[in-house]
N, C-alpha and C positions, 0 to 999 in steps of 0.2 A: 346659332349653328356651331363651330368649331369653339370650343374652350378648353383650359390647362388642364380639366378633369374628361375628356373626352377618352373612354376605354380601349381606341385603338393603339396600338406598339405604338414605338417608334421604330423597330428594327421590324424585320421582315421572318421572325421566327416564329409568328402565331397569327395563326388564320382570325379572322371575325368574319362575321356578315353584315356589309355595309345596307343602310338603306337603300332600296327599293330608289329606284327613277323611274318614272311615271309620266309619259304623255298621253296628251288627251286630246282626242283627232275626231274629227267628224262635218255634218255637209254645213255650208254656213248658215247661223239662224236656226241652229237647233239645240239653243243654249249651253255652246260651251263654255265661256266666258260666265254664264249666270251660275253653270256650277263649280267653276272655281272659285270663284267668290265665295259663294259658300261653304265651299271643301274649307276656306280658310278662316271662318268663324268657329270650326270646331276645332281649331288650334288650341288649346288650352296658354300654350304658353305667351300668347300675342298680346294679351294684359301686361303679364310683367316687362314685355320689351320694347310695350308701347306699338304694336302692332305693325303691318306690312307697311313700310313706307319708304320702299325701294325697287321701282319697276328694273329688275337685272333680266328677266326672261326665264329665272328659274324661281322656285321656292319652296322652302322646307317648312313642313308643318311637322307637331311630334300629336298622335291621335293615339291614345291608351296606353303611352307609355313608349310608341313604337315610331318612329321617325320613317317618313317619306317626303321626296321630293318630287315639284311637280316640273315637267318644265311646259312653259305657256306658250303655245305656238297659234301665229294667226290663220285667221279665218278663211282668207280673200283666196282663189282659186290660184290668184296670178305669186299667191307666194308658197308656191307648192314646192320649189325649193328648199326654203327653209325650213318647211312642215318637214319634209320627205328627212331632211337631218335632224330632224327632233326624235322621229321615229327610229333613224339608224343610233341615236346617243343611250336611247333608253334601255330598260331590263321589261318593263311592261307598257300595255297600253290602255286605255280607255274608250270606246268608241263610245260617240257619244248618237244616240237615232233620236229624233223625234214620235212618239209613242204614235201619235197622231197623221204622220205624213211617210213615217217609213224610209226605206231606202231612197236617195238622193243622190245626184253624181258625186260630187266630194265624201259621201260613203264608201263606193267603191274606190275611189282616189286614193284615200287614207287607209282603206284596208289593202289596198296595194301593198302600200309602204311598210304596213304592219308586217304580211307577209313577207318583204323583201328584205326586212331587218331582224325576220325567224324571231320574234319576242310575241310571248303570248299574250295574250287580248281579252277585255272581258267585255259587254253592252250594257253601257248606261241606258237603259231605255227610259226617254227623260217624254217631262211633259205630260205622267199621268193625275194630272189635275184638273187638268182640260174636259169636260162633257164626254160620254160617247168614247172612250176612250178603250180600244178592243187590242190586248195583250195577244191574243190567240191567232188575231189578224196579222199582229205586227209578226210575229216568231214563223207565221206561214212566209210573209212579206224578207223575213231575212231568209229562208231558206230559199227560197228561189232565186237569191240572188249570191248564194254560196256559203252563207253563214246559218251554220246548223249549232242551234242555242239545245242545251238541256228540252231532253224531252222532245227535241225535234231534227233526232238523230246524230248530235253529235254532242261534244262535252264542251260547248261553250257556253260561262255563265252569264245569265243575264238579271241584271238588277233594276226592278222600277224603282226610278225616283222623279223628283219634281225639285228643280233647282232653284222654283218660284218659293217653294214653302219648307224645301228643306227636308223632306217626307222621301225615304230613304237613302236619304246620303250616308249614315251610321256604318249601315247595311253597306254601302258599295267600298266604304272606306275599310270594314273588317275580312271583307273579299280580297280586296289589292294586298293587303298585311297575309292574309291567307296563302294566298295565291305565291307571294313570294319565300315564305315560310317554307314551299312546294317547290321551290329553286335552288339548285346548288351551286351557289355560286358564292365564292368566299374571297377576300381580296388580306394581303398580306401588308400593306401598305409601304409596301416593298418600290417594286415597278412602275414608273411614270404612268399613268391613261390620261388622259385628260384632253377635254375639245374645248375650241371655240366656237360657242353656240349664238350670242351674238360681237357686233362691234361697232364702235361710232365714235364721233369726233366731237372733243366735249369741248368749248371756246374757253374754257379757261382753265382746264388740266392734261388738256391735249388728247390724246390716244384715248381711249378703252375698251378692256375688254372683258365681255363673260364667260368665264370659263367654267367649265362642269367639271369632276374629279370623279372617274370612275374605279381609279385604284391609284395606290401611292399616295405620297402627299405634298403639298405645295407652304413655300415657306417665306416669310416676309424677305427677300434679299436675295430669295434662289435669281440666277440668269439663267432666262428661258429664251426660247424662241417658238415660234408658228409662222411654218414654213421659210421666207425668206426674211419673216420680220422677227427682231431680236429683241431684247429687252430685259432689265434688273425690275424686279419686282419691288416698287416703291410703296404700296399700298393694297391691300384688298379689304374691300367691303363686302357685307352679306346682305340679304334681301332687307334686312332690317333696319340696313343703313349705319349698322356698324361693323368700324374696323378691327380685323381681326388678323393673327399672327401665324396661324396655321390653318389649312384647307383640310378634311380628309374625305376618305373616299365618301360619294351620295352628295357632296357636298356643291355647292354654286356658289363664285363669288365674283362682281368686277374687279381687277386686277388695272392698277396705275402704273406705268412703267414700261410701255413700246416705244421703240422708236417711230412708230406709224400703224398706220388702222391693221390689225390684220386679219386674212381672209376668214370668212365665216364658217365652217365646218373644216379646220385646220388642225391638227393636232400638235398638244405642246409637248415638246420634248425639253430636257435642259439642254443650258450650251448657247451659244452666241453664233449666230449666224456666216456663212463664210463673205457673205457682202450683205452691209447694212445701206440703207436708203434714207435719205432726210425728211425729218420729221413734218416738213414743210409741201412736201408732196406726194400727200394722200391723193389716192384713184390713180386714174391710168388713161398717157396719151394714146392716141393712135395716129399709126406710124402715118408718112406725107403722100407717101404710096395711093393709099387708101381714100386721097382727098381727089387723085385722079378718077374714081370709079366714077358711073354714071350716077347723073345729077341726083343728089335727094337733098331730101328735110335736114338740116343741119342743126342738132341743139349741143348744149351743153348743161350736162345731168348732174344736179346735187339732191341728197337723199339725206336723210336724217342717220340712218343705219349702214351698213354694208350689209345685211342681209336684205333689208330693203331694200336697197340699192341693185342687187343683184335680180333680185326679183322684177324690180322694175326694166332692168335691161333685156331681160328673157322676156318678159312680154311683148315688148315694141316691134314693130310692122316693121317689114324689109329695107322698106323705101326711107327709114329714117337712119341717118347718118350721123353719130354721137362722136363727136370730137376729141369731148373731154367728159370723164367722167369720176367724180369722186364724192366723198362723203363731210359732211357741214354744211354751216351756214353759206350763202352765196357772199365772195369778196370780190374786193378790187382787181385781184389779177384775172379770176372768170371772169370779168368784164371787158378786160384787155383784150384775150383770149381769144374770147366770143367776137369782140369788132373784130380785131387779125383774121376769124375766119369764115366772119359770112354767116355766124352762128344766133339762134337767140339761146335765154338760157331758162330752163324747164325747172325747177326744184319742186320737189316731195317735204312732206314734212318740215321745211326748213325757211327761214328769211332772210331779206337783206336789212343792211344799217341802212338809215337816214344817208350816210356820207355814200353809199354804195348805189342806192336807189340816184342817188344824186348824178353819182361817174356814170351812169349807163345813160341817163334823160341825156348828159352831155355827150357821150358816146354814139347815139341812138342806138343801141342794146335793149331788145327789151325781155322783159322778167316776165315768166308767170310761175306760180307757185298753187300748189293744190295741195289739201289730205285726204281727196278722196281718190284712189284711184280709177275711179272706170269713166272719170272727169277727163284725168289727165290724157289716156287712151284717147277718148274721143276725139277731144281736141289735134292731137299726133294725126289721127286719122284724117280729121276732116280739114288739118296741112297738107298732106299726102296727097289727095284728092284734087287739091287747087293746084298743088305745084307739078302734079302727070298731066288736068289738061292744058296748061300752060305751057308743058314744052315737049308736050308728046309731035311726033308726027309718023311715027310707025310703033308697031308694038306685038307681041306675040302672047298669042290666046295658048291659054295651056289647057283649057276644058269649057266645058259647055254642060249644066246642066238645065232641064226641064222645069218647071214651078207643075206639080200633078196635083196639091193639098193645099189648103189653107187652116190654120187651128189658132186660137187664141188662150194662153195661160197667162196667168198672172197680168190679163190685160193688156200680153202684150203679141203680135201677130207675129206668126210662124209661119215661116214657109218650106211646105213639104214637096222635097223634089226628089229626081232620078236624074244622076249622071249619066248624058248620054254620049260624051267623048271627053278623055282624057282624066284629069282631074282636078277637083275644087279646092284650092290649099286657104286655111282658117287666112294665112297672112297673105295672099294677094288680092289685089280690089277685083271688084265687078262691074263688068256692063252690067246694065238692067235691058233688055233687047224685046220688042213689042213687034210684030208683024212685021220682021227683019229691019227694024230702025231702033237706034241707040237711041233709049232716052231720058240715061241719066247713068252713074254713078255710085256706088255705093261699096258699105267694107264691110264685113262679117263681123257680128257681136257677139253672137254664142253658133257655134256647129256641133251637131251632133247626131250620130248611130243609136239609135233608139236609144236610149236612157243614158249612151258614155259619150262625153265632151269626144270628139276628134277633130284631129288638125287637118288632116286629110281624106277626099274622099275620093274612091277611083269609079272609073265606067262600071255601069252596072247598078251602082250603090244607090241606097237609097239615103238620104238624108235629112233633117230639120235645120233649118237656118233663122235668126235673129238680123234683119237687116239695117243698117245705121239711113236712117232720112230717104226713104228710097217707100214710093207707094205704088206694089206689087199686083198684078192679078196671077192667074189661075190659067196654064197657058204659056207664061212672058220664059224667057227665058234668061240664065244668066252665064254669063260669061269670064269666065278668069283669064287674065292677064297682066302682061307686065310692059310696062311702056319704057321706051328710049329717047334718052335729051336731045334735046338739037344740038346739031355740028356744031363746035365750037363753043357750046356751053362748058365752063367749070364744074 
């Protein structure tokens, strides 16, 4: 990345054109990961520098002479968050479609964001290796759903390739070089830009963070800050895994040197914050106030990332009540914590010590830890579920819908219905309701308005539902609701 021969100023008197920033968006399971990978074999230079061995969340390849970066955003629906700031950081995008299966919810999700961040976009149209494989279908298959490729009425390019074999990626790479060569956009390396795109807590260098540079530039010892967290710049590394002395614009590097995690889509400006925080207490209480509200699930949340992390907090169900939530491994004091408050403790990505596992057996604390997320959810759920009929004894129904369909995809059973009072919100549970008797329980896995995920659905509507442990007919009806603790519970 950044070296003492790199052709940008150092003053702010002459324009260049920085590389191209690139994210790559699309539904999950339709190889976006298989073609970054690949984008990055044709790096020429990753011989000499001993190739990628530094997951930062960004990275520069140089293809014909011409440097772009990508940045690597994940897959999973529930971190639409951080995807959605991948797309607001970048100059272009990549949609990635599978040739074969077409538009997908997370396609229109990500061409949302594409949209929303006004940067133009081109179609991987990946997976033509596959059998049977009809271009003519797919290009019908995006226009119906608002993306008009060459040739089918509007000037969006679309490129076949196969991330299995490598069989036009050349081709989408000469595009994106193309496409921005079509951009006027010049940076002076004048003006601060620069985001944090991710951040995390490292057990033995403390803080870090990755930062992108969209203009200006970054300097071993500048004092910076992102938002309320401040910080001297002790270190920055590049995807490569090596340390280096100057950042410039298109550029990504971790950055050593906060006084604490900070937030994920933050921007760094220089200068030292007007109140610093210790270094010791990464994430965030919530206030005592809040321990009054009615009864729920009580955890305490460690994540490996802050954008993780955030991600994981915007998914979780109403009725769960997070304590404490911050980023690293699980220690002794969320042990503490967690007994003081009635809590257990949940981590992502992350473990405890031996001596840690130990305080909590003693505690009675107890730990679970997952990397898959749609694990973690369930579990949250089917806590949820014991602890409303455990202290429910009144409760208010917010909607009522019908079961009118039944459909099976992907093996798994769907239930098609019609709102017939009120409505169905993704995050409150359900009766399951049979010839006016309750006879069971259950929480919404996937909702959705013909092809788009929704959170909500009102009277009138029609919808598909994913239901968690719950065996439906054709008929039954379901019920949303929100139950209240007994008198005198905490």
């Amino acid at each position: 990345m950044a070296n003492k021969n790199s052709t940008f100023p150092s003053s702010g008197t002459q324009l260049q054109k920085r590389p191209p920033i690139v994210v790559v968006l699309g539904h999950v399971d339709h190889g976006k990961t298989t073609l970054i990978s690949k984008i990055y074999e044709k790096d020429l230079t990753k011989k000499e520098f001993g190739g990628i061995s530094q997951h930062i969340g960004a990275y520069q390849i140089v293809y014909q002479g011409k440097k772009i970066t990508f940045i690597d955003t994940p897959g999973h629906v529930a971190f639409s968050k951080m995807r959605s700031r991948g797309a607001n950081v970048a100059d272009l995008a990549v949609l990635v479609v599978a040739a074969d299966e077409g538009v997908k919810p997370q396609t229109l999700e990500s061409l949302k964001y594409i949209q929303e961040a006004k940067i133009p976009f081109l179609v991987a149209a990946n997976k033509i290796d596959l059998p049977n494989v009809n271009l003519e279908w797919l290009k019908s298959n995006l226009a119906e759903n608002g993306i008009l490729v060459e040739g089918w009425g509007g000037n969006v390019v679309l490129v076949p390739v196969s991330a299995r074999t490598g069989k036009g990626v050349d081709e989408l790479l000469e595009m994106i070089v193309l496409l921005w060569e079509m951009e006027e956009v010049k940076t002076n390396s004048g003006n601060l830009e620069a985001v944090v795109i991710e951040s995390r807590l490292d057990s033995k260098r403390g803080p870090l963070a990755t930062v992108l540079v969209r203009d200006g530039v970054l300097r071993l010892g500048d004092t910076i800050r992102a938002e309320d967290v401040g910080g001297k710049i002790r270190a920055m590394i590049n995807d490569r895994g090596k340390n280096v002395d100057i950042v410039y614009p298109g550029e990504a590097v971790e950055i050593l040197g906060f006084s604490k995690i900070p937030p994920v889509g933050a921007k760094i400006i220089f200068g030292s914050p007007k109140e610093e925080f210790p270094f010791s207490s990464p994430g965030r209480k919530f206030s005592k106030e809040e321990e009054n509200e009615e009864k729920k699930v009580k955890i305490l949340l460690k994540a490996d990332a802050q954008g993780t992390l955030e991600a994981v907090l915007a998914s979780l169900p109403e009725e769960i009540k997070v304590i404490f939530s911050g980023v690293g491994n699980i220690n002794e004091s969320d042990i503490l914590l967690a007994k003081a408050s009635g809590a257990q403790i949940v981590g992502f990505n992350v473990g405890a010590s031996g001596a840690v596992k130990k305080l909590a057996e003693t505690e009675e604390v107890r730990i679970k830890t997952y990397n898959i997320i749609y694990e973690l959810l369930k579990d949250l759920e089917e806590m949820v579920l014991k602890i409303l009929k455990s202290t429910v004894v009144n409760e208010i129904i917010f909607g009522r819908a019908k079961i009118i369909a039944e459909f099976i995809v992907n093996n798994q059973r769907i239930a098609g219905c019609k709102v017939e009072e009120g409505e169905i919100d993704r995050k409150r549970p359900l009766h399951l309701q049979r010839d006016g008797k309750i006879i069971g329980d259950c929480q919404i896995v996937s909702l959705r308005v013909g092809r788009t995920d929704a959170e909500k659905v009102k009277k009138g509507e029609e919808f598909g539902v994913i239901l968690s442990n719950i065996d439906f007919k054709i008929g039954d009806m379901l019920l949303s609701f929100s139950a209240a603790p007994l008198n005198g519970e905490n």
